[in-house]
N, C-alpha and C positions, 0 to 999 in steps of 0.2 A: 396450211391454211391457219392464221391467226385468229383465236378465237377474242374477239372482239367486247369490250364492258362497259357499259352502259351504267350510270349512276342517275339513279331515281331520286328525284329530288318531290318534296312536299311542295304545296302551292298552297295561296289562300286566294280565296274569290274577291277582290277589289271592288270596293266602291268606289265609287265618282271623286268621293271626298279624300279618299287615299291615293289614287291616281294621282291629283292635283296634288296635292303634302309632295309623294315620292319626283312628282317632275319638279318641282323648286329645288329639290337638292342635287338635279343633274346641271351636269356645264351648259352654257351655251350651246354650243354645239350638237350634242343630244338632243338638246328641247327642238332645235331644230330640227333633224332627225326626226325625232318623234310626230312633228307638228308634218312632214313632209308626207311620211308614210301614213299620218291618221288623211290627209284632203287625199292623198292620191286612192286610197280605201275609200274615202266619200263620193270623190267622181266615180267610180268604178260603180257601185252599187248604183247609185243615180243612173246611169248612163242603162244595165242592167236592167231596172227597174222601167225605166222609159220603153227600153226596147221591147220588153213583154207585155208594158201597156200598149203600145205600140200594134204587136200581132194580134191580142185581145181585140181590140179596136175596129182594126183590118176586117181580119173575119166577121164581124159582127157586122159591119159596115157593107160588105158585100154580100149579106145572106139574108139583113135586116129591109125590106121593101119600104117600109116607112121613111130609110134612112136616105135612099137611093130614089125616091120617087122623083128628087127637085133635078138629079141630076141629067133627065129629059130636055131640062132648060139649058141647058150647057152649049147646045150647039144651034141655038139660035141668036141672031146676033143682037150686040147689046148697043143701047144708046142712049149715053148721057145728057138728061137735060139740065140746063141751065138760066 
């Protein structure tokens, strides 16, 4: 069994303002990259985000009477006047 090494490297906490500095001096290519994986991490959370507002919602929606009273109206029929 190979025993395996790991090199620990220091990190610094980025600003906003250093992020943006550090991406102007990648290629093209990169910034793309970069720009790919930050929207596709943006839908992801979004999409997350909805989904939990989403079951929040639900539940409240079916347990809340206030919210469910109109929907008695649902099955009587509708007619638009003109």
């Amino acid at each position: 069994m190979a025993l395996e090494t790991f090199q620990i490297r220091s990190f610094t906490i980025m600003t906003t303002e250093t992020i943006i500095k550090e991406l102007d001096k990648l290629p093209l290519t990169d910034k793309l990259l970069v720009l790919e994986r930050t929207l596709k991490s943006m839908r992801q959370d979004r999409e997350k985000n909805l989904s939990n507002a989403v079951k929040v919602l639900y539940d409240e929606y079916k347990t809340d009477k206030e919210l469910t009273i109109f929907s008695q109206l649902d099955k009587d029929p509708f007619y638009e006047t003109r």
